[in-house]
C-alpha positions as CSV (number, residue, x, y, z in Angstrom):
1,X,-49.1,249.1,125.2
2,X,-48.4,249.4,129.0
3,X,-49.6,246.1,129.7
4,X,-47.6,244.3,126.7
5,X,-44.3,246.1,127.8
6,X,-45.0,244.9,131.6
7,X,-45.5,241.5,130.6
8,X,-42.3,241.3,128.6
9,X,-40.5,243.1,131.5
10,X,-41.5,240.3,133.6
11,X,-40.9,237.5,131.4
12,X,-37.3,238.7,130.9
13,X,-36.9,239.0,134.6
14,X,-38.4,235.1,135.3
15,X,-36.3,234.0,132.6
16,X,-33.2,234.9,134.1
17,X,-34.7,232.9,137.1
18,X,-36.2,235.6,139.5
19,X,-39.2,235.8,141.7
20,X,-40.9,238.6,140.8
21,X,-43.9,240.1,143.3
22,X,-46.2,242.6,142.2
23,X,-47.7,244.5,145.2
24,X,-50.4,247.5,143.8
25,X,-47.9,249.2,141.3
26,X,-44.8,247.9,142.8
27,X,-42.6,245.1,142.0
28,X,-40.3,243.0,144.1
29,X,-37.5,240.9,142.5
30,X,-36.1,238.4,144.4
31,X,-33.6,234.9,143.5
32,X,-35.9,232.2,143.4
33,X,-33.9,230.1,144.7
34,X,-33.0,232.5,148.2
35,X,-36.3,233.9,148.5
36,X,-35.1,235.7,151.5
37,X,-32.2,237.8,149.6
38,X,-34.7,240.7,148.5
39,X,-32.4,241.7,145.3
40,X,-34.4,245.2,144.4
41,X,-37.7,246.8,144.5
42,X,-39.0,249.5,142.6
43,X,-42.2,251.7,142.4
44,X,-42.4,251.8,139.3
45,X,-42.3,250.7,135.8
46,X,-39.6,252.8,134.7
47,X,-37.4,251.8,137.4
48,X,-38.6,248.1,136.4
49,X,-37.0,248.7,132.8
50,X,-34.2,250.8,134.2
51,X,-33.1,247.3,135.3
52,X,-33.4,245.9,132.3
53,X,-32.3,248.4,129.8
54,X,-29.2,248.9,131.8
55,X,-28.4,245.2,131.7
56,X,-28.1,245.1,135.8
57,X,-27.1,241.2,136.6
58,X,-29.4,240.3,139.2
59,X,-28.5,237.4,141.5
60,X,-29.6,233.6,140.2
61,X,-28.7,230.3,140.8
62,X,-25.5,230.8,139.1
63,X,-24.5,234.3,139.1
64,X,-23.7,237.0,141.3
65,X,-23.9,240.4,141.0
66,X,-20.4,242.0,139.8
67,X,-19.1,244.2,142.1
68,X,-18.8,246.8,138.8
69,X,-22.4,247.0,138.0
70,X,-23.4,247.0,141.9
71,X,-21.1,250.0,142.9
72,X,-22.6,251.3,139.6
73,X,-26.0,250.6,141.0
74,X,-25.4,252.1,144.4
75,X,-23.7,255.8,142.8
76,X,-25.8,256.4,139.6
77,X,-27.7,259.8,139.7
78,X,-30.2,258.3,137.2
79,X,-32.1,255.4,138.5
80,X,-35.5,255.3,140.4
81,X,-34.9,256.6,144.1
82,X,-36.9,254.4,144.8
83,X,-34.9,251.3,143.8
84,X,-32.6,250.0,146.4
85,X,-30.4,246.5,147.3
86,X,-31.0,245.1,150.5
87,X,-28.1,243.6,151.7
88,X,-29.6,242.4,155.4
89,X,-32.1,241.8,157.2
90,X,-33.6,244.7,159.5
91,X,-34.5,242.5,162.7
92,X,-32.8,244.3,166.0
93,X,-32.4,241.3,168.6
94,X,-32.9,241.6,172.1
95,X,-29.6,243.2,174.0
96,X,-28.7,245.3,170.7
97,X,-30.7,247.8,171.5
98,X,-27.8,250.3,171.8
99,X,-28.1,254.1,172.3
100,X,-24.4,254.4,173.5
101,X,-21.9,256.3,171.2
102,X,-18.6,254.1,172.4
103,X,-16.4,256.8,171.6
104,X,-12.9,254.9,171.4
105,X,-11.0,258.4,170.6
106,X,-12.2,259.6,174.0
107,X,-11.0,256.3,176.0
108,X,-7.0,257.8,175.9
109,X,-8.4,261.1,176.9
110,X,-7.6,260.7,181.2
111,X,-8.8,264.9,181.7
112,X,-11.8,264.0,179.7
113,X,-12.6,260.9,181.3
114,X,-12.6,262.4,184.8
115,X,-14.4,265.7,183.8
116,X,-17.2,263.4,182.8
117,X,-17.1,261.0,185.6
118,X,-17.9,264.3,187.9
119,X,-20.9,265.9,186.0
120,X,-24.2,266.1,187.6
121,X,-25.7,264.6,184.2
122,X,-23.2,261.3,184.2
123,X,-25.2,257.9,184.8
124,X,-23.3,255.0,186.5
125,X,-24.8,251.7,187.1
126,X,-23.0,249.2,189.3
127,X,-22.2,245.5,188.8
128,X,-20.7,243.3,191.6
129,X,-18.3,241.4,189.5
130,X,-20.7,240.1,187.1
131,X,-24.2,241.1,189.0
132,X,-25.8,244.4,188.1
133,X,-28.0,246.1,190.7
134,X,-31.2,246.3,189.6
135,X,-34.9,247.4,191.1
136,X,-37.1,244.1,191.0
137,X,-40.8,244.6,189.9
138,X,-42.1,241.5,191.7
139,X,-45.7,242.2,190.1
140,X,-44.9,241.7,186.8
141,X,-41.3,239.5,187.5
142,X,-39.2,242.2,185.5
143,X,-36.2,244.4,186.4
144,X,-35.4,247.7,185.3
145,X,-31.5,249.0,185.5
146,X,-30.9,251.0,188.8
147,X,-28.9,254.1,187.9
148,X,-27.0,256.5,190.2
149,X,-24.7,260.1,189.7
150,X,-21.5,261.1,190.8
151,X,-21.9,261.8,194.5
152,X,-24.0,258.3,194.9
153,X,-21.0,256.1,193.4
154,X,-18.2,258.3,194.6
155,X,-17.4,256.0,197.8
156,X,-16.5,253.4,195.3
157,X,-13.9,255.6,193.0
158,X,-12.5,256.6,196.2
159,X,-11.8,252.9,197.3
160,X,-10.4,252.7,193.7
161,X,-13.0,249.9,192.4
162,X,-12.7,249.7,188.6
163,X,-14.7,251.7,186.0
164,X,-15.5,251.6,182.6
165,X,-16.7,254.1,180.6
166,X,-19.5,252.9,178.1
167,X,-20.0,255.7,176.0
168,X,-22.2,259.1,175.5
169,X,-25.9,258.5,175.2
170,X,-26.5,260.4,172.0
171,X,-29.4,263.0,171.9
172,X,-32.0,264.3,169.6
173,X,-30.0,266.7,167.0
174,X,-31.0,270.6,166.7
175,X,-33.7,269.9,164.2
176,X,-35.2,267.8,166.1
177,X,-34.4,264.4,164.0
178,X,-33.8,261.6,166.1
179,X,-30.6,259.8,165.2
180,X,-31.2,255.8,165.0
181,X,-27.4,255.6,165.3
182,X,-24.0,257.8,165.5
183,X,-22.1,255.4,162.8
184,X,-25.3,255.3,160.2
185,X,-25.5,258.9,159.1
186,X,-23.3,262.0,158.6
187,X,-25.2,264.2,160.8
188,X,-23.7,264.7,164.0
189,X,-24.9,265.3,167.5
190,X,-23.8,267.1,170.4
191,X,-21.8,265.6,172.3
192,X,-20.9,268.4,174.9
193,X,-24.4,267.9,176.0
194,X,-24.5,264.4,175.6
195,X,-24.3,262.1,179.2
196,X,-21.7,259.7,180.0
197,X,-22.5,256.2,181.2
198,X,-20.0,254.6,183.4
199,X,-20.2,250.6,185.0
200,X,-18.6,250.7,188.5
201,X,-17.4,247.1,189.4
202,X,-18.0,247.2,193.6
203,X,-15.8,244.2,194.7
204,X,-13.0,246.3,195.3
205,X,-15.2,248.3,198.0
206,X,-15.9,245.2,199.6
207,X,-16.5,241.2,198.8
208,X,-19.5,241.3,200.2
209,X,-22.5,241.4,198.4
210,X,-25.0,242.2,200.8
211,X,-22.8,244.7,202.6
212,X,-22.6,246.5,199.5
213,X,-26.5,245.8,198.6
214,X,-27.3,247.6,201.9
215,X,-25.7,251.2,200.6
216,X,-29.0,251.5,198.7
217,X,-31.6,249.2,200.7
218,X,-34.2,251.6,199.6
219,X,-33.5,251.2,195.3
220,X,-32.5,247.3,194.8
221,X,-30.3,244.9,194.7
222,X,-28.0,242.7,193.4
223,X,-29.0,240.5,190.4
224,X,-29.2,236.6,191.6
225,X,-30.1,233.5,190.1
226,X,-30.1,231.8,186.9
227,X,-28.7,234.7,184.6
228,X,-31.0,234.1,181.6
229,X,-33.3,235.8,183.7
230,X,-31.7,238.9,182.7
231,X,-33.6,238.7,179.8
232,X,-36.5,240.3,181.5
233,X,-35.1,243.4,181.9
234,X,-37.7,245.4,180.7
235,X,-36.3,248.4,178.4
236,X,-34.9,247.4,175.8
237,X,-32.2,250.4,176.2
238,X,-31.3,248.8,179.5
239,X,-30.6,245.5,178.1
240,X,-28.0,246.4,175.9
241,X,-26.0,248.5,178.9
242,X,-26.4,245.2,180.7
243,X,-24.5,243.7,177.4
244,X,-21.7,245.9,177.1
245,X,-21.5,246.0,180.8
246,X,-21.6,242.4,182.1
247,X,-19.1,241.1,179.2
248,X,-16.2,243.8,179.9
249,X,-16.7,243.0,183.3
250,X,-16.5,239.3,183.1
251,X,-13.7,239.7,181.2
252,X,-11.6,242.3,183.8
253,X,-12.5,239.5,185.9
254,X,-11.1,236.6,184.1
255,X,-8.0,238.4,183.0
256,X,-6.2,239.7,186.2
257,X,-2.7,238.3,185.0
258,X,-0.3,238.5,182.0
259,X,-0.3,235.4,180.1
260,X,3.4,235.5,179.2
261,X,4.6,236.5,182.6
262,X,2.1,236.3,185.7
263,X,2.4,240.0,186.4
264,X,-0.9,241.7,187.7
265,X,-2.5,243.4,184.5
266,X,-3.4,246.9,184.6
267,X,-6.7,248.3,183.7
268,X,-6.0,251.5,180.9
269,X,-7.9,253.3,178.6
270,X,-11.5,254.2,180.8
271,X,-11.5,249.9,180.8
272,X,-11.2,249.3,177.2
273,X,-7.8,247.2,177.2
274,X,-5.4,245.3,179.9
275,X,-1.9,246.0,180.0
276,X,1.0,244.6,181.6
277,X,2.7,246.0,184.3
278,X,6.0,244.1,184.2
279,X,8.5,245.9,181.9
280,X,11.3,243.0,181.8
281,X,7.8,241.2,180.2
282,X,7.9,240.0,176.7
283,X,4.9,241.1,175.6
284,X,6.2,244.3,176.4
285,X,9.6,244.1,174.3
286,X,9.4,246.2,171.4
287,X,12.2,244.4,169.9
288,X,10.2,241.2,170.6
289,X,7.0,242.3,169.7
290,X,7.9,241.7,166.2
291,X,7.7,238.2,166.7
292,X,6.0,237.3,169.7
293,X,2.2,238.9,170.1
294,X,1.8,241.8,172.2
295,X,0.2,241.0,175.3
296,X,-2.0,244.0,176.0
297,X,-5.4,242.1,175.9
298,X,-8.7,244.2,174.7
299,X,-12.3,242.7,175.7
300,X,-13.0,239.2,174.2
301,X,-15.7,238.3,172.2
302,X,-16.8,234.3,171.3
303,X,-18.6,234.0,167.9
304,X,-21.1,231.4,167.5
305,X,-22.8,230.5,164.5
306,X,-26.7,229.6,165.4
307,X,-28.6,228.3,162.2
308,X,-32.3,226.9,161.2
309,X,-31.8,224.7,158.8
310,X,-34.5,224.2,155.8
311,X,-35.1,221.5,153.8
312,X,-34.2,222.3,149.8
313,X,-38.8,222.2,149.1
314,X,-38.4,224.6,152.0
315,X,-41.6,223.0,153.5
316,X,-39.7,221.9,156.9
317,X,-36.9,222.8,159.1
318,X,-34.8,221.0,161.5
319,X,-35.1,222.2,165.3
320,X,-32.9,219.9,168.0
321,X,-33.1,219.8,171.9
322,X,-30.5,219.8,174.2
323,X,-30.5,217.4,177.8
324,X,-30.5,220.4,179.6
325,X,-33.9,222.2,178.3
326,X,-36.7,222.5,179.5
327,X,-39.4,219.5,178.6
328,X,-40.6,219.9,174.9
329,X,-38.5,223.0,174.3
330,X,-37.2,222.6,170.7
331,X,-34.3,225.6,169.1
332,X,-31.7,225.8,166.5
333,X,-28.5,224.3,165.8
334,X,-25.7,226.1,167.1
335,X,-21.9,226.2,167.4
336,X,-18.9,228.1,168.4
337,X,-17.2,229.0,164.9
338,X,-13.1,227.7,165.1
339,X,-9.8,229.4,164.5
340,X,-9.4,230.3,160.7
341,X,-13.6,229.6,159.8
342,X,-15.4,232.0,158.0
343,X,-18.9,231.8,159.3
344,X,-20.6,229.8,156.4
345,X,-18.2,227.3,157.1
346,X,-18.9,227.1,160.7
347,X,-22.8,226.6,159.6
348,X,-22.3,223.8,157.7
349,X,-20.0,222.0,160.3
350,X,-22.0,222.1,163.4
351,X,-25.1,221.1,161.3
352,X,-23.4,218.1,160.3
353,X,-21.3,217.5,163.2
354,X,-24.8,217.9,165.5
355,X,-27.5,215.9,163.0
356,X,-25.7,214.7,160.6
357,X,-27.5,216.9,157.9
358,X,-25.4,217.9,155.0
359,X,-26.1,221.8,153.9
360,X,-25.0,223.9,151.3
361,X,-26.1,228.0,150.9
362,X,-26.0,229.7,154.0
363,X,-27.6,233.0,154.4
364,X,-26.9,235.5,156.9
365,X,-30.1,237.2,158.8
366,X,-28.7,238.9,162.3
367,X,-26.9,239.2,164.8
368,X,-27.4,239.2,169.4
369,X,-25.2,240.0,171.6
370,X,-25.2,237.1,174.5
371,X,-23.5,238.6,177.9
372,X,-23.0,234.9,179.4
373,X,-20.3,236.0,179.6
374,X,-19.3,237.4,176.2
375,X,-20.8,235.7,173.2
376,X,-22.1,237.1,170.0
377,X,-24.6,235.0,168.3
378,X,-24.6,235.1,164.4
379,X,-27.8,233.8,162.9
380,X,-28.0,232.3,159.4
381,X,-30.4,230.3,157.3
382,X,-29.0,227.3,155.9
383,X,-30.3,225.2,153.0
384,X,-29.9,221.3,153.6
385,X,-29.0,218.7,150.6
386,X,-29.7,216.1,153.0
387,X,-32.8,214.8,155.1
388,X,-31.4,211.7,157.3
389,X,-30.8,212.2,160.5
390,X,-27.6,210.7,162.8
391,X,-27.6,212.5,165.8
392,X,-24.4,213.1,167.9
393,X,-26.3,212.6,171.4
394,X,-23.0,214.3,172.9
395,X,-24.5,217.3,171.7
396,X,-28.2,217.5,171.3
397,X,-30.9,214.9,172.4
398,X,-33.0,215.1,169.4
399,X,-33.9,216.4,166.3
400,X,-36.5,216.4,164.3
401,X,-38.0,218.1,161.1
402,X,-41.0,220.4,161.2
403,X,-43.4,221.3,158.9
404,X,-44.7,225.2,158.3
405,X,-48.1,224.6,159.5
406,X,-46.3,222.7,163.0
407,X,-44.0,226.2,163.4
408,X,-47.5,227.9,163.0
409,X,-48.9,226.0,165.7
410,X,-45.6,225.9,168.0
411,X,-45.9,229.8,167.7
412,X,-49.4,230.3,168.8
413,X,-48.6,228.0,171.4
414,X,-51.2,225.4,170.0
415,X,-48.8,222.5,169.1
416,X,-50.7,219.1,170.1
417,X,-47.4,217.6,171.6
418,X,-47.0,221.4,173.5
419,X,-43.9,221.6,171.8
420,X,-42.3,225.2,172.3
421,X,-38.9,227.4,171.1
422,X,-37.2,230.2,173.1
423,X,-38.8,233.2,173.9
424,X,-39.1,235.8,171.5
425,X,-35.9,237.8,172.8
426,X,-33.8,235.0,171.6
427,X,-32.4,235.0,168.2
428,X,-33.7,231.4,167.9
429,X,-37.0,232.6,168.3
430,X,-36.3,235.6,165.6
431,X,-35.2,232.5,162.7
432,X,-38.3,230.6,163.3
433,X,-40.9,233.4,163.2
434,X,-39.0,235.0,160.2
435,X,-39.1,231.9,158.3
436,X,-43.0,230.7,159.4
437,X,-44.2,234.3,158.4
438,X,-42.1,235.3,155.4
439,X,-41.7,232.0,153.5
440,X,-45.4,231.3,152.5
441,X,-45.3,235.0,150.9
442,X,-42.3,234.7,149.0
């Protein structure tokens, strides 16, 4: 009787035009036609007619979960615990490795702010303008994050070189639970024991960057050279201070003025927002501000939308090349997303406007921060309706489809032509590899 009922469970299920994965005695259900949107998973067979019998809609082709049933899903007592919606996808990409609690209801707080830049257990790690000072491991060509305390970086706050405060580094709770993340769970941590991290920008000591490099000849120096080589930094911790860091900074940098008046902008809030200092300004009107924007500028951030696109048989993908990489190097498409675009949008555009390739379903997978200088790069999968190629050679120098069993090779670094994608810290890299090792199994 089992076995009847668990065949007419799954016939009901592929009927409605789902994928359904049996695994030992659990079952996967995913849209056939997005076999990367994992719609639920359950442990058992119960929970496999709890779907049923509760007439869940689960995603197909032409119909979406209602928001009823799926806040219904998410808050019903009764269901299998071990039935859940996945909504993303889990990858953490390179530079968003964060253990920094931001704390924006501490960045008004000036007696707070200055208590922590003096404790013994505040870190600080210096940047000059958009440089950070790191120690070089010449042995293995990686760099780790040099980090100082109060009485090491005080020279520069007393030659009043900007600061910005990062956030608390949050800890290990009582019980001994790590905490993944301060904003994923209700269970706090404590912050009174928790250390501060500071950037100190050391132009304002002096322009010099050797003079400043020789305060500290015996712990590093000053980043130089192509920045991409910041993705060496080996902690993964450490790469997403450098993130946070080198974007605020490089925007302080680039935003010295008010754009309505001229007037030198002043740094407030622990180096969270720019403010003007002319009063007569504008942007500072609050009769104005009404109708003209307020011109106290927070730290920018430039989406780009960076997409592999796959054929509809989803044998093939299309990887492109740009002038400027290195020979045989192949990645994604990708774009800066325009004023008013919703991200889907922005996929389909640059994949036409770049190939020519006309693409429908787009499907979010992750997201990476990109400090060159402030970028955040938004990766989708998107699902061509086209094949032909017409290739805008302003933008990329070639495109070309590959196969599964080419993005196999092209991984283990086997291809015949020695074709090769970014490295593995990239977000490019993260598309392909999902794709080649997922896609065969769905």
């Amino acid at each position: 009787m089992y076995i009847k009922n668990l065949f007419k469970s799954l016939k009901v299920l592929v009927n409605q035009g789902q994928n359904v994965r049996a695994i030992g005695h659990s079952f996967s259900i995913s849209d056939a036609n997005n076999p990367f949107y994992l719609i639920a998973h359950t442990t058992s067979f119960n929970g496999l007619n709890h779907i049923l019998n509760h007439k869940f809609k689960l995603l197909t082709q032409r119909e979406k979960l209602s928001k009823k049933n799926f806040k219904h899903l998410l808050r019903s007592r009764t269901y299998d615990q071990n039935l859940y919606v996945n909504m993303s996808n889990p990858t953490v990409n390179y530079f968003a490795h964060s253990f920094i609690d931001r704390c924006a209801d501490k960045r008004k707080d000036s007696t707070w702010i200055n208590d922590k830049l003096k404790e013994d257990g505040s870190v600080f790690v210096l940047f000059h303008i958009d440089k950070p000072f790191v120690y070089v491991n010449d042995s293995e060509k990686m760099f780790s994050l040099c980090k100082f305390n109060y009485s090491q970086i005080k020279p520069f706050l007393d030659a009043k070189c900007n600061y910005v405060f990062l956030g608390l580094e949050y800890l290990k709770s009582s019980n001994g639970l790590e905490i993944i993340s301060p904003y994923s769970c209700s269970q706090s941590y404590d912050r009174s024991s928790s250390k501060a991290w500071f950037v100190i920008e050391t132009s304002g000591f002096d322009a010099d960057l050797e003079k400043v490099s020789s305060i500290f000849p015996d712990q590093g120096k000053f980043f130089e050279g192509n920045f991409l080589r910041l993705m060496a930094i080996q902690d993964l911790h450490e790469s997403s201070i450098i993130a946070q860091a080198r974007s605020i900074l490089c925007w302080i940098d680039r935003n010295k003025f008010c754009a309505s008046c001229g007037t030198k902008s002043r740094l407030d809030d622990a180096g969270s927002k720019l403010t003007c200092t002319n009063s007569d300004c504008k942007s500072n009107n609050k009769a104005l501000n009404k109708h003209v924007p307020s011109n106290i500028h927070y730290p920018r951030v430039d989406p780009v939308a960076i997409m592999l696109i796959i054929n509809r048989a989803q044998t093939h993908v299309l990887l492109g090349r740009k002038r400027q990489f290195p020979k045989n190097m192949f990645s994604c498409l990708a774009g800066y997303i325009e004023a008013g675009e919703s991200i889907e949008e922005a996929v389909r555009r640059e994949s036409f406007e770049e190939s020519g390739v006309y693409t429908d379903r787009v499907i979010y997978h992750s997201s990476q921060p990109w400090p060159f200088p402030s970028t955040l790069m938004i990766g989708c999968f998107a699902y061509a309706t086209s094949e032909e190629l017409n290739i805008d050679q302003d933008e990329i120098q070639e495109a070309k489809w590959f196969s599964l069993e080419e993005l196999e090779m092209i991984l283990e670094n086997r291809h015949p032509e020695s074709v090769t994608i970014p490295s593995e810290r990239t977000i490019a890299h993260q598309l392909i590899k999902h794709f080649s090792k997922h896609r065969p199994k769905l």
